[in-house]
Structure formats: structure tokens, C-alpha cells
N, C-alpha and C positions, 0 to 999 in steps of 0.2 A: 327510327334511324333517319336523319337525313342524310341527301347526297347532295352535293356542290363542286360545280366545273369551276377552277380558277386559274385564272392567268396565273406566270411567273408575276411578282408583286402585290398581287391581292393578299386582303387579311379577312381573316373569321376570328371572331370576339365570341369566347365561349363565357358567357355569366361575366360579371365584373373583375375574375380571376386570371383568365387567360387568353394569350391572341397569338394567332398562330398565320405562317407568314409563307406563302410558297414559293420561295429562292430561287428554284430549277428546278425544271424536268428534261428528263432524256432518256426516250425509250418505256420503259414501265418503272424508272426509278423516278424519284423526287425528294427533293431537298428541302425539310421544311424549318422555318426557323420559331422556336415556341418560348414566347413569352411568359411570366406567370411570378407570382409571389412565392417568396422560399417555400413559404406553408403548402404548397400546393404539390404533390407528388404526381412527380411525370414518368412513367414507364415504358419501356419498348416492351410491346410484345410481339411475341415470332412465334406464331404457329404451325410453321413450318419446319422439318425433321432434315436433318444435316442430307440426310437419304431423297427428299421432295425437293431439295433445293439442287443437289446435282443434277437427278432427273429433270429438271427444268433448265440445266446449264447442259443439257446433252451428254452425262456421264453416268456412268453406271459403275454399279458394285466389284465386275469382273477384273480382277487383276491377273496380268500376265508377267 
């Protein structure tokens, strides 16, 4: 795996297929903008659980 610190406006050229562009950050979000040919399938993935993400937003399961 590599890791890479980028400014907002830097790009990383993944293979001749894709280029991928970091727009903004703010906080531990980031906005990235990805280039790439039709052929080339791009996916989010979120391995995080609707229940991990509130926990990290300070909320919890408790209803009153």
C-alpha cells in the first residue's frame, strides 16, 4: 500500500487509467475529484456501520 500527503490541487496518476485530484480538505474530510475512462469502475466503499459512524459523531443507540 502506499501513502501520500497532498495538498488541496495535487494529482496522483494511478496506471494510464486514472487521476485523481484533492479539491478540499476540512477536518478529517476530503473532497476528491477522480478522473478515469468509462471502462474503468469506481466504487465507494464505507466500512463503516451506520452504529460506528454515530459513535464517532458522539451519538449513541439510547432513545428517550
Amino acid at each position: 500500500m502506499l501513502h501520500i500527503d497532498l495538498k488541496p490541487g495535487e494529482r496522483v496518476k494511478i496506471g494510464g487509467e486514472a487521476t485523481i485530484t484533492l479539491e478540499k480538505k476540512s477536518g478529517q474530510v476530503a473532497r476528491l475529484s477522480i478522473e478515469a475512462d468509462k471502462n474503468v469502475s469506481i466504487q465507494r466503499i464505507n466500512s463503516a456501520s451506520p452504529a460506528a459512524i454515530a459513535a464517532q459523531n458522539g451519538l449513541s443507540g439510547i432513545k428517550f
